[in-house]
C-alpha positions as CSV (number, residue, x, y, z in Angstrom):
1,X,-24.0,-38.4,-0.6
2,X,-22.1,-41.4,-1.5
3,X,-19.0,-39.3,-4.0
4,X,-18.2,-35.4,-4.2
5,X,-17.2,-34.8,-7.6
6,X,-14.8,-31.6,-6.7
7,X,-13.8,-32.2,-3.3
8,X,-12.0,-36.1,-4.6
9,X,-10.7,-37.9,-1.9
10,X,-6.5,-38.9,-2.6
11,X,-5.9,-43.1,-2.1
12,X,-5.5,-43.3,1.9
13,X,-2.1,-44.9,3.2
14,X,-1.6,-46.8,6.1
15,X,0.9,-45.3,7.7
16,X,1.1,-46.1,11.3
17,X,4.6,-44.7,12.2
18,X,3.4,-41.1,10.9
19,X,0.3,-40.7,13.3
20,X,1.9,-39.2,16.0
21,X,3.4,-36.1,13.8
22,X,-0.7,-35.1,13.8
23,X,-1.4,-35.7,17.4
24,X,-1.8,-32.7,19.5
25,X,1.7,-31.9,21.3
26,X,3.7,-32.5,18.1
27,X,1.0,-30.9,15.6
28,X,1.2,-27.2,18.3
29,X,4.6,-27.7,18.2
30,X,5.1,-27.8,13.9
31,X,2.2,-24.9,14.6
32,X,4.5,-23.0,16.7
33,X,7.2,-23.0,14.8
34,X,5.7,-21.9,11.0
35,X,7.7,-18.9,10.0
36,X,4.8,-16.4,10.0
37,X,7.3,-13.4,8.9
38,X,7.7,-14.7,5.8
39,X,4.6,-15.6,4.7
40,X,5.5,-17.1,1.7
41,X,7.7,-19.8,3.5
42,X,4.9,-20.2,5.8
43,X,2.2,-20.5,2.9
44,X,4.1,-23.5,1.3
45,X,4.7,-25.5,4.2
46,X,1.2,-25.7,5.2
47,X,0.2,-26.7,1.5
48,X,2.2,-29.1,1.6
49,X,1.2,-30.4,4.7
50,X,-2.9,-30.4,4.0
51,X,-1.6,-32.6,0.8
52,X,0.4,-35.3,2.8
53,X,-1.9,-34.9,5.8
54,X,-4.8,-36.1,3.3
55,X,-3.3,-39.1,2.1
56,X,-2.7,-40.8,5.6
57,X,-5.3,-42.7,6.8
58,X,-6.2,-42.2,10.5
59,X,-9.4,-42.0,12.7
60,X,-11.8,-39.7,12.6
61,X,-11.4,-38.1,16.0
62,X,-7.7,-37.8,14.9
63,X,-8.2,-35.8,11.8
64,X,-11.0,-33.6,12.9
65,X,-8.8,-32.6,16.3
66,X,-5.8,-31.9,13.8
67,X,-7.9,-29.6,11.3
68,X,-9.5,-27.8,14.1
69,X,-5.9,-27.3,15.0
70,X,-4.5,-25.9,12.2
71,X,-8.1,-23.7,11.5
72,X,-6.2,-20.4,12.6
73,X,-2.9,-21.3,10.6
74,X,-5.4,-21.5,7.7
75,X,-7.4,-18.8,8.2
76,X,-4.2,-16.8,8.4
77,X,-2.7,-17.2,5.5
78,X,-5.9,-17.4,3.5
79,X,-6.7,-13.7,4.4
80,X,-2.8,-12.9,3.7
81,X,-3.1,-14.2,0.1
82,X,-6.6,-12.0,-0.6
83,X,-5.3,-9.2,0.6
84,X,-2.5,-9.8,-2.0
85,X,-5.3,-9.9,-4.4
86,X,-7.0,-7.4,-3.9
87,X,-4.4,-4.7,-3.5
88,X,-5.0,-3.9,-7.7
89,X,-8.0,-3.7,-10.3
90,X,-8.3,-5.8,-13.4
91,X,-6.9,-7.1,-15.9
92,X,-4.5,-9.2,-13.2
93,X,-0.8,-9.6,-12.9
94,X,0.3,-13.2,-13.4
95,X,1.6,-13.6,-10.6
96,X,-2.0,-12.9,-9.1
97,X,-3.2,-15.8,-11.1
98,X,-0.7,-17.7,-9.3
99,X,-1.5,-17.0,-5.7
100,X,-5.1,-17.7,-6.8
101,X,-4.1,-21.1,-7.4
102,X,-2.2,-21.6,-4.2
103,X,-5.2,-20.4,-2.5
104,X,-7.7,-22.2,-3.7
105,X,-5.7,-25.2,-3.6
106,X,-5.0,-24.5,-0.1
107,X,-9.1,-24.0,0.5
108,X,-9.8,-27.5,-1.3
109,X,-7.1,-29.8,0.5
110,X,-8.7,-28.2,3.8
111,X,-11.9,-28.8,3.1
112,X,-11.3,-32.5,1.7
113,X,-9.9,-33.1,4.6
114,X,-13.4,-32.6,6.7
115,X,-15.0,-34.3,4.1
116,X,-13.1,-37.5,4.8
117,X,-14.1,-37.4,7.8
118,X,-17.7,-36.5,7.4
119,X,-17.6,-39.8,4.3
120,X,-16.4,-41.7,7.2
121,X,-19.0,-40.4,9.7
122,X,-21.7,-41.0,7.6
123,X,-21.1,-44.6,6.0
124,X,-23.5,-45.7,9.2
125,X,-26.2,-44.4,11.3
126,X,-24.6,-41.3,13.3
127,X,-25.1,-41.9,16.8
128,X,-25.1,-38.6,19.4
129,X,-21.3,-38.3,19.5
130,X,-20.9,-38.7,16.3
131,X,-23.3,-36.5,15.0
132,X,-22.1,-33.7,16.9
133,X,-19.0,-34.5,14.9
134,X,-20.8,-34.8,11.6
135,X,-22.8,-31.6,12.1
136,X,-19.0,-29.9,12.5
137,X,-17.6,-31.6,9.5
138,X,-20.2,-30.9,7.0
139,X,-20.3,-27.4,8.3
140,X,-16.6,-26.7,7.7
141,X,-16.9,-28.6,4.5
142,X,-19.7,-26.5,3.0
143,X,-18.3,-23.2,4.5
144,X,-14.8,-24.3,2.6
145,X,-16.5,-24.6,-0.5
146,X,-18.1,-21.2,-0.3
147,X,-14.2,-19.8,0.5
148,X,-13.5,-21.6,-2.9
149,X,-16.1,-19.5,-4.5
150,X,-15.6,-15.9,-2.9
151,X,-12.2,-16.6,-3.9
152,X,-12.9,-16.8,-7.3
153,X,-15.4,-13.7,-7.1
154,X,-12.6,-12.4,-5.8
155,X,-10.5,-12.2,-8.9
156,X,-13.7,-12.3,-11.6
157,X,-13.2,-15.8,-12.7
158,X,-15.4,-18.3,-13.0
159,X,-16.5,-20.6,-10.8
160,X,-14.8,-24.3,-11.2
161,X,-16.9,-27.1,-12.8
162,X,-19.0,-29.5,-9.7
163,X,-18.3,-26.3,-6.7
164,X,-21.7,-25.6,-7.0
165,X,-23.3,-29.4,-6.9
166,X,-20.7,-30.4,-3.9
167,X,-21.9,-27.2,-2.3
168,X,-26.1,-28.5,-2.7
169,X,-25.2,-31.9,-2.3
170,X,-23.8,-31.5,1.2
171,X,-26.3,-29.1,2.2
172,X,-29.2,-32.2,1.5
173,X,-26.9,-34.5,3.2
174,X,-26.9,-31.9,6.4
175,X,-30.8,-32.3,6.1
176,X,-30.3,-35.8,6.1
177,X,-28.3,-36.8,8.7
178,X,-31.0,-33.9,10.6
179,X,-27.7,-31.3,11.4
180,X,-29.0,-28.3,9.1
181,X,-29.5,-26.4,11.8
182,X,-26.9,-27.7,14.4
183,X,-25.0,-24.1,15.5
184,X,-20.9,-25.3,15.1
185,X,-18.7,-22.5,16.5
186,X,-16.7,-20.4,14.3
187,X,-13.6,-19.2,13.8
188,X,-12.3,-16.1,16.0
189,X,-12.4,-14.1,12.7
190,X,-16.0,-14.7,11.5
191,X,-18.9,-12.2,11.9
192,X,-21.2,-14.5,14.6
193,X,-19.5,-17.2,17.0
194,X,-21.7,-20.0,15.6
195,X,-23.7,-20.8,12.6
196,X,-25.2,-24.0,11.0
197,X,-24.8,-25.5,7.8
198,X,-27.8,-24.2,6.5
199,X,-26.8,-20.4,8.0
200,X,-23.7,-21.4,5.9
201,X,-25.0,-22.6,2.7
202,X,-27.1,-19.8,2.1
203,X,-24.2,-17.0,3.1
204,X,-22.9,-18.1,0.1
205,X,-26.2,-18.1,-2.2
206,X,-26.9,-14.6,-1.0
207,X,-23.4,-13.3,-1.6
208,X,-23.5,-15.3,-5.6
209,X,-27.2,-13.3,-5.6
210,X,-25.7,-10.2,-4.7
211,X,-24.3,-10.7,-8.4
212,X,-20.6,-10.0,-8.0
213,X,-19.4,-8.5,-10.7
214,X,-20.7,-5.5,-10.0
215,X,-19.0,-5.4,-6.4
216,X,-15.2,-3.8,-5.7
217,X,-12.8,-6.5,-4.8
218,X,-12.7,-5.0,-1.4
219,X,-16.4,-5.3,-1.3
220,X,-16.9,-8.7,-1.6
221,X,-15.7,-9.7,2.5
222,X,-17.2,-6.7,3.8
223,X,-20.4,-8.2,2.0
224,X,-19.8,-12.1,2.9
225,X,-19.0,-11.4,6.3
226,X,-22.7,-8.6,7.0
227,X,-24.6,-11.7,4.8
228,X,-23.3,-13.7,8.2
229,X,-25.1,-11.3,10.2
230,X,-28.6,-10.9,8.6
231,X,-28.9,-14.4,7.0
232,X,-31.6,-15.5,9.7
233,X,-33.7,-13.4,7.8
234,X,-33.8,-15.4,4.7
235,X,-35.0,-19.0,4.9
236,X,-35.4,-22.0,2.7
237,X,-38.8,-23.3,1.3
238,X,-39.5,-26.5,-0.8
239,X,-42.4,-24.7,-2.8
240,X,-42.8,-21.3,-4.5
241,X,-43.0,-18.6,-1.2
242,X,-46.4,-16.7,-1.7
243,X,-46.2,-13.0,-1.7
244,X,-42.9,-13.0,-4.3
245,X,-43.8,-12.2,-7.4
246,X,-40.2,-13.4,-8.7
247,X,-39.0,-16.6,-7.1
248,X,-35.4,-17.5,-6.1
249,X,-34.8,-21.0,-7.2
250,X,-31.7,-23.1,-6.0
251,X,-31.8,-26.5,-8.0
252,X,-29.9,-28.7,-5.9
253,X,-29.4,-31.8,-8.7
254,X,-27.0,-29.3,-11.1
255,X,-24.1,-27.6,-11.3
256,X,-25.4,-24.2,-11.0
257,X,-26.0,-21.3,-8.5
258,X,-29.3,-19.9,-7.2
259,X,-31.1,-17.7,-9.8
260,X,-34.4,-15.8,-10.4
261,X,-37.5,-17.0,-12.4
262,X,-41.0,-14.8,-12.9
263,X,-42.7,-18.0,-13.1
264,X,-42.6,-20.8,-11.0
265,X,-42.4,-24.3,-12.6
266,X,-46.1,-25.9,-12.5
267,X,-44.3,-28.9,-11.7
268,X,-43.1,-30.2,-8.2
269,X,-39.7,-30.5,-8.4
270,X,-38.5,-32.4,-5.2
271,X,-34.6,-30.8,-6.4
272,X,-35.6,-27.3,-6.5
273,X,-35.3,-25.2,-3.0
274,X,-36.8,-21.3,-2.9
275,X,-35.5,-18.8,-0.9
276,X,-38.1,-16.7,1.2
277,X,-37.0,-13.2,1.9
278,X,-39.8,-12.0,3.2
279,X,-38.4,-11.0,6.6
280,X,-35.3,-9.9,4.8
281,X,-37.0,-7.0,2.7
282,X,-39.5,-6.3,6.1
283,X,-35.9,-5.5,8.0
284,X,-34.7,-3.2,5.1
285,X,-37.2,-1.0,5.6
286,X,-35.3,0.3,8.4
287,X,-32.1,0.4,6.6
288,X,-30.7,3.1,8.8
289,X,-30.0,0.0,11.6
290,X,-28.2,-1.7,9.0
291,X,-26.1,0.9,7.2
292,X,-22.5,2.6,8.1
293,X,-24.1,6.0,7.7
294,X,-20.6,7.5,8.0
295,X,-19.2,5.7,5.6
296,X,-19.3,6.1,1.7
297,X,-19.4,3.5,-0.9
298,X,-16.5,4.8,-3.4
299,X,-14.9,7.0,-0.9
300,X,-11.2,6.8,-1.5
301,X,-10.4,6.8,2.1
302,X,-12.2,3.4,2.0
303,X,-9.7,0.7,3.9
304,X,-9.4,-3.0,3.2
305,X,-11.1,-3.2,6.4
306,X,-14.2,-1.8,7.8
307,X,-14.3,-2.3,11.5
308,X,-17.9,-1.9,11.8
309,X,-18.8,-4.6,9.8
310,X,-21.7,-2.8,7.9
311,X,-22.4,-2.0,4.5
312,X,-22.5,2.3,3.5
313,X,-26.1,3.8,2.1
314,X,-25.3,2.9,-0.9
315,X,-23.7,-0.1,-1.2
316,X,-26.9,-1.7,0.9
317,X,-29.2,-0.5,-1.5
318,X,-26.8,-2.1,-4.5
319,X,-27.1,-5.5,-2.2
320,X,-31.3,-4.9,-2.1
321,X,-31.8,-4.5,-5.6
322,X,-29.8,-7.6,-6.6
323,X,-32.0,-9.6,-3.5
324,X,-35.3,-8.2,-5.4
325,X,-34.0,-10.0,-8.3
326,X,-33.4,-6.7,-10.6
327,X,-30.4,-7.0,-12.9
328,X,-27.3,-5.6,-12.5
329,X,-27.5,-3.5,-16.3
330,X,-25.4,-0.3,-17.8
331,X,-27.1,2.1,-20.0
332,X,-27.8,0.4,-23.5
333,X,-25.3,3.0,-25.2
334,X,-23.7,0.6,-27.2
335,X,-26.2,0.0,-29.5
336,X,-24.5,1.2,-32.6
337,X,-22.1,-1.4,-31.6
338,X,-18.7,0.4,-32.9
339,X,-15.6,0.5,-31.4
340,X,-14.8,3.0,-29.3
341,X,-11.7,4.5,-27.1
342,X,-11.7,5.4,-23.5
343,X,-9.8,7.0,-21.1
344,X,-9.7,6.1,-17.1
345,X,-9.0,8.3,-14.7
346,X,-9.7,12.3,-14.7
347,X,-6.4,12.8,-15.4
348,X,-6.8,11.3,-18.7
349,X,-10.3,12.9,-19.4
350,X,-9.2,16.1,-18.1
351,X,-5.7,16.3,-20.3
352,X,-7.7,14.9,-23.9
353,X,-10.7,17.4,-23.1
354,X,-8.0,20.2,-22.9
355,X,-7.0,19.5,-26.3
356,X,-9.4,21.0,-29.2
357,X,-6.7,19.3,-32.1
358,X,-4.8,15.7,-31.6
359,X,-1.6,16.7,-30.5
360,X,-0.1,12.8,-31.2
361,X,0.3,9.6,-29.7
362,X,-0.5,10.3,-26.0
363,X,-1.5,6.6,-24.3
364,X,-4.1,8.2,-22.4
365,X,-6.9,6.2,-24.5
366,X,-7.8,2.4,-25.0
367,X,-9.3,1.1,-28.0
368,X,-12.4,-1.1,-26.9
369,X,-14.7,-3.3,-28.7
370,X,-18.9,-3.6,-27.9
371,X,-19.5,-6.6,-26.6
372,X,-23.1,-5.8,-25.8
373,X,-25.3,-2.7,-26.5
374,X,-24.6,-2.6,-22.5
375,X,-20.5,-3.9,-22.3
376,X,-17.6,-2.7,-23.7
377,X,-14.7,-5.1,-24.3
378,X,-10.8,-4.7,-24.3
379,X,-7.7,-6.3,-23.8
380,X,-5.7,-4.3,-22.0
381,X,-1.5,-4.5,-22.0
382,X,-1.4,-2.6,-18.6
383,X,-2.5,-4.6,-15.3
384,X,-4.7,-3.4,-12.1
385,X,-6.6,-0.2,-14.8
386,X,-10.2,-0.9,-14.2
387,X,-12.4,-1.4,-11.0
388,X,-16.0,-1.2,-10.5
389,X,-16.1,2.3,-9.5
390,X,-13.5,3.7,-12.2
391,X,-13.9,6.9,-13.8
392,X,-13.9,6.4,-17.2
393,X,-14.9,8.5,-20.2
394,X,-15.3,7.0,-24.1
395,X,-15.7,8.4,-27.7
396,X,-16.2,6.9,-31.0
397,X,-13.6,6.2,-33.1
398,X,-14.4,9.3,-35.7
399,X,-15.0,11.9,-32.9
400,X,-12.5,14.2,-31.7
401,X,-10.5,13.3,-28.8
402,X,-12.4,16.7,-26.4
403,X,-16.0,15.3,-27.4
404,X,-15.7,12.6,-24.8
405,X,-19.0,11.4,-22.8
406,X,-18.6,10.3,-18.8
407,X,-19.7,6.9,-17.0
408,X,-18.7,5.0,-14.0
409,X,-17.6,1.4,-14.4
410,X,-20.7,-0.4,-12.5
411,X,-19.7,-4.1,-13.7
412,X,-16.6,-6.5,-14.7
413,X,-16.3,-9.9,-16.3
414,X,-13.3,-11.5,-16.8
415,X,-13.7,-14.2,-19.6
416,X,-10.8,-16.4,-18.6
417,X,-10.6,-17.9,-22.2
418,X,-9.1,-14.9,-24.2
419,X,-7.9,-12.4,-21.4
420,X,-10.9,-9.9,-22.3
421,X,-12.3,-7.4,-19.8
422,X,-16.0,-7.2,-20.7
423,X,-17.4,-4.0,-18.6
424,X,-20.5,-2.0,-18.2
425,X,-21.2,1.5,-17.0
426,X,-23.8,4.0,-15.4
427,X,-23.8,7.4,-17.8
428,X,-23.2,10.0,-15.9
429,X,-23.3,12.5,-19.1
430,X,-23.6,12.6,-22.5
431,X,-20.5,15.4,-22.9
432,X,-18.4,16.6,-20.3
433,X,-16.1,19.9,-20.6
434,X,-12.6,20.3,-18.8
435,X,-12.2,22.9,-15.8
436,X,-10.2,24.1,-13.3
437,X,-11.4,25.7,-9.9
438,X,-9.9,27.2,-6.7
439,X,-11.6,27.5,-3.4
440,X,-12.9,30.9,-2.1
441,X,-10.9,31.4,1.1
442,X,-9.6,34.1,3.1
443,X,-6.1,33.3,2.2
444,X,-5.9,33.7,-1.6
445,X,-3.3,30.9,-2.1
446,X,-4.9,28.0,-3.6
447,X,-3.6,26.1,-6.3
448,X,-5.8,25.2,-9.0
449,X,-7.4,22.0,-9.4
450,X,-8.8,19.9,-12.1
451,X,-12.4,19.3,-12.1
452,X,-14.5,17.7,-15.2
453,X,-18.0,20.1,-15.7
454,X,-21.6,18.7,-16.8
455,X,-25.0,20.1,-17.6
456,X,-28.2,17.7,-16.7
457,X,-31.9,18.4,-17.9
458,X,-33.5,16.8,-14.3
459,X,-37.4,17.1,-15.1
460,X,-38.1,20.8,-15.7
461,X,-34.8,22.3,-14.8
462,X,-31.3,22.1,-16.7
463,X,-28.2,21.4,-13.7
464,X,-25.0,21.6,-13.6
465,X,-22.3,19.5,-11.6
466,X,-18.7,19.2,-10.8
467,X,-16.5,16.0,-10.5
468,X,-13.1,16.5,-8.8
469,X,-10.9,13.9,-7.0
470,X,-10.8,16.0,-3.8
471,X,-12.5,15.2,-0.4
472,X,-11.6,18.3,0.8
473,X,-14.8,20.1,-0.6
474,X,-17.7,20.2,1.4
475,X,-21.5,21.3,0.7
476,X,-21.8,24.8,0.8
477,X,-18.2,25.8,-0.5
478,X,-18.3,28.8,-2.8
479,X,-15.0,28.2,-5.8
480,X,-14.3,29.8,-8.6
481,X,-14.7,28.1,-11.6
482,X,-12.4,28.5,-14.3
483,X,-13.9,27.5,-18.1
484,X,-12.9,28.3,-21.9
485,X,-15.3,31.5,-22.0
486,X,-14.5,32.5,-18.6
487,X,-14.5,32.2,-14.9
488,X,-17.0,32.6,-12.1
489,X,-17.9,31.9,-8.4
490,X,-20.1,28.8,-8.0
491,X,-21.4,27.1,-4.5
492,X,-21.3,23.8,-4.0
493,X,-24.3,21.5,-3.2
494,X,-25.3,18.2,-3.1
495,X,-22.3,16.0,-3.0
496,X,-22.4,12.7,-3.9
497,X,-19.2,9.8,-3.8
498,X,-20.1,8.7,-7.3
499,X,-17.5,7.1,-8.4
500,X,-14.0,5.4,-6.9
501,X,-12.5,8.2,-5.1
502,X,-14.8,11.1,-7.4
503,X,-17.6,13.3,-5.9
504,X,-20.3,15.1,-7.6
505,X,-21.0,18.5,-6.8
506,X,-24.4,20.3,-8.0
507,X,-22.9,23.5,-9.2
508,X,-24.8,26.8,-9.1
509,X,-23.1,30.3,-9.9
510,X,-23.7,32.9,-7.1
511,X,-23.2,36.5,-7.5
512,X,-19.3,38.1,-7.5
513,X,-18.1,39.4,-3.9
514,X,-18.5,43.5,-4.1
515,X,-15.6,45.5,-3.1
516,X,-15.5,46.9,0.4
517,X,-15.9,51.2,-0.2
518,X,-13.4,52.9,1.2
519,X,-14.1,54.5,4.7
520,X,-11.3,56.9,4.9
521,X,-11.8,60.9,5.8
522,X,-12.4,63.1,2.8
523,X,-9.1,65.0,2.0
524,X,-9.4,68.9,0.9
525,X,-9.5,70.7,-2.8
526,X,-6.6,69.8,-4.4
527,X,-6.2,73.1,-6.2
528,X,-6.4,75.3,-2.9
């Protein structure tokens, strides 16, 4: 790998007098003294630094010691800014597109850094010492390049021209100079203390696999980090892998990330590498070691971070679909391809499906365009609105505002050229009606809630659900439902996180509480 065409190397000056601002003592000390309470202080002086620090020309051992030194610094401030990122849905603030940049900016005058030294290493044959050095820097160079990717996941964009070819280039170069599977050790804040390029390299294919834009912002490093745990079960192959009847092909001589193909090519492409799963899909059959059972996948209580490191039910069986190479696809409702207007939130739903005339201009709905007979597409003037997991409900144009039907939002793409949110959903029904309901307790006091009702022909049998907000309710509840014709009591049963903070109730009417009879002593005749 003579060139990288993203990771471009800035014209080296020989600066002497400067070298001993990078050697250890004075390097801890500038460390040391980074303002980390203000972190955005702290986030320009080390950019600038990684610039100037690439465009002196030292030695080798120098710069690796240096980078290795200001790994944690890094690593820092690189989770800071995502968590700035992922804080709201889409569309994004500006000044989110901003702290993108600075991120990702950050991530590629890091990584250029090891691969200035790993150019250097490998202008000649690599003796012991220095391929211990080599097998570090092409490690931390293709492990930066994946951070340049998830970032960009990260906020739906697309990924920057030559990532991808860098990313295979330096993986063949690993195979190369024979490091592939040399174990480097990690940073303190990675999944697994050590990991190899190749362990590297295919984190990332697995997680661009995982297709995701249909994965929560949040999602996306609880994903990349569990990928660092099970990816010794997936392996690569330089033919077709027998037993998978749809191959996953990584071709290493283009700009592109791994995909699926039914067929494999009947010629022997010395580019093209296959990923074997087989071990992979053996393991998921015992998904129960492998899932956060306590956990659920659009629970509201869902935190930035999940300390167990493990994916819900759910979200597991999201990530084994995409690894089977099925498609991420909404229902084909949009066939018809008119525009339509939706509503987000229950809120919204709730307060139009309350209304049997237009009462006026309300904001609660969004005029969307088809993009697809799957996608809807809109520009939206308000920021952070939609996230994979959004409640959203959608009527034609010429319908009434109260005939609305229901769906989760199960995909996003940003296109980057015009600002448009292109998004798909899962149906959950044709026409949903709007209720309130209190819960059957001793006390009497509850207020009443809002709750979106459903009916459901499920093979012979016609159901009927609830969707509220609250995750106070609990299989087995009795309420009483409150509806336009009247009200009734109604358990609770099979609850389901459907959507981002939303559970699903199967709703069956049970029979009214009977009066206690009175007990007290008969009194004598009244007219004696």
């Amino acid at each position: 790998m003579k060139n990288s065409f993203f990771l471009v190397i800035p014209t080296q000056q020989n600066n002497s007098h400067r070298l001993k601002e990078f050697e250890a003592k004075a390097l801890q000390h500038w460390i040391d003294e980074l303002p980390t309470a203000n972190p955005g202080l702290a986030t320009r002086l080390l950019h600038d630094f990684l610039v100037d620090f690439n465009a002196i020309q030292m030695t080798v051992s120098l710069r690796l010691d240096a980078l290795e030194r200001l790994s944690p610094s890094v690593h820092v401030i690189e989770d800071y800014l995502r968590s700035r990122l992922i804080k709201a849905g889409f569309p994004k603030e500006d000044n989110d597109k901003k702290i993108l940049n600075v991120l990702v900016s950050i991530e590629k005058e890091f990584t250029i850094g090891y691969w200035i030294a790993l150019k250097e290493l490998t202008r000649r044959n690599v003796g012991w010492f220095q391929g211990k050095n080599a097998a570090l820097a092409v490690q931390r160079c293709i492990r930066g390049l994946g951070s340049i990717i998830v970032s960009h996941f990260i906020m739906g964009m697309p990924i920057p021209d030559w990532v991808w070819i860098d990313l295979h280039s330096l993986y063949n170069l690993s195979v190369t100079i024979k490091n592939s599977s040399a174990k480097v050790g990690n940073d303190a804040s990675q999944s697994s203390k050590a990991s190899s390029p190749e362990q590297c390299y295919l984190q990332i294919l697995l997680l661009s696999l995982a297709d995701p834009t249909g994965l929560m912002q949040k999602e996306l490093l609880l994903v990349y980090s569990f990928i660092e745990t099970i990816g010794s079960l997936v392996s690569l192959k330089k033919e077709p892998v027998n037993g998978q009847q749809i191959q996953c092909v990584v071709l290493t001589d283009e700009d592109k990330a791994p995909h699926y193909q039914f067929e494999a090519s009947t010629k022997n492409d010395s580019a093209a590498l296959y990923l074997d799963f087989s071990k992979l899909f053996k393991a998921l059959k015992q998904k129960e070691k492998l899932i956060n059972a306590a956990d659920a996948r659009f629970s509201s209580m869902h935190g930035l971070k999940n300390d167990i490191g493990k994916p819900s039910a759910e979200l597991l069986d999201y990530l084994e679909q995409r690894w089977l190479g099925i498609d991420l696809q909404g229902v084909p409702f949009f066939s018809d391809r008119s525009d339509r207007y939706i509503a987000i939130g229950l809120e919204s739903t709730h307060e139009l499906q309350c209304a049997l005339e237009s009462t006026g201009e309300k904001n609660l709905e969004f005029l969307v365009q088809s993009a697809s007979d799957r996608l809807l597409s809109g520009v939206f003037k308000q920021t952070g609105v939609l996230s994979v997991g959004s409640l959203v409900s959608f009527r034609k144009i010429d319908s009434p505002e109260h005939k609305r039907s229901l769906g989760i939002v199960n995909k996003i793409v940003v296109d980057k050229q015009n600002g448009r949110i292109n998004f798909g959903m899962q149906l959950l029904a044709h026409q949903s009606i709007a209720v309130t309901y209190v819960q059957l307790d001793d006390t009497g006091k509850n207020m009443p809630q809002k709750g979106l009702f459903y009916s459901k022909q499920e093979l012979e049998d016609e159901k009927n659900y609830i969707i509220t907000d609250s995750f106070m309710l609990k299989d087995n509840d009795v309420i009483r439902l409150f509806m336009h014709n009247g009200d009734f009591p109604a358990a609770l049963s099979d609850r389901k996180n459907v959507g981002l903070g939303y559970w699903q109730f199967e709703c069956r009417r049970v029979a009214e509480r009977s009066e206690p009879v009175s007990t007290q002593p008969k009194k004598g005749y009244d007219f004696i």
